[in-house]
C-alpha positions, 0 to 999 in steps of 0.5 A, spaced: 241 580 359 249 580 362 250 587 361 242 588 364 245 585 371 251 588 371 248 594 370 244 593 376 250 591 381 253 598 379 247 601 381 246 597 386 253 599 388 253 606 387 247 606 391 250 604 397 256 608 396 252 614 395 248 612 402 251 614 409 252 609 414 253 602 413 247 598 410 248 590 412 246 588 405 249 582 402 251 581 394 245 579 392 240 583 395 245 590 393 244 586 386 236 586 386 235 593 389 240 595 383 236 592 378 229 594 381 231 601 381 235 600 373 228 598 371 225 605 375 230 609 371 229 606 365 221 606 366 221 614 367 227 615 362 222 612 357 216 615 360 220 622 358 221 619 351 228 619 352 229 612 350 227 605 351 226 602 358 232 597 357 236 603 353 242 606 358 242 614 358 244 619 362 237 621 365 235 614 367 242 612 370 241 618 375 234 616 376 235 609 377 241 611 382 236 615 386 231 609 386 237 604 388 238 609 394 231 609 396 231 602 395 237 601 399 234 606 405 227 602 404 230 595 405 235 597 410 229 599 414 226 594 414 231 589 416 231 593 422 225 593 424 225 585 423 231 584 428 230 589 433 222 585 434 227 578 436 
């Protein structure tokens, strides 16, 4: 369960890296994101029959990447819709 969270805050990281621009997240939310998009990575990796969904391999660390990324953008937009409404 550790290393599922801390496999999930270096996606989470990895995804903010990889994203441009500057994202006003906090530590928990690139910690969630990261674990929501390790737990897609680990679903399409096993749907692939690659591994379990709680294995780490190669294809579901790219995949989980490229989730968090998308997950990032998504949060970052919908961030931003809530304060340009104040």
């Amino acid at each position: 369960m550790i290393g599922f969270i801390i496999a999930g805050l270096v996606i989470g990281a990895l995804a903010r890296l990889i994203k441009p621009g500057r994202q006003n997240l906090g530590l928990l939310a690139t910690l969630l994101l990261g674990l929501v998009g390790s737990v897609i990575g680990g679903v399409v990796a096993s749907l692939l029959g690659t591994g379990n969904i709680f294995e780490l391999n190669f294809l579901g660390f790219i995949v989980a990447v490229i989730a968090s990324v998308l997950l990032v953008g998504t949060a970052e937009a919908v961030a931003g819709r809530r304060s340009v409404r104040r």
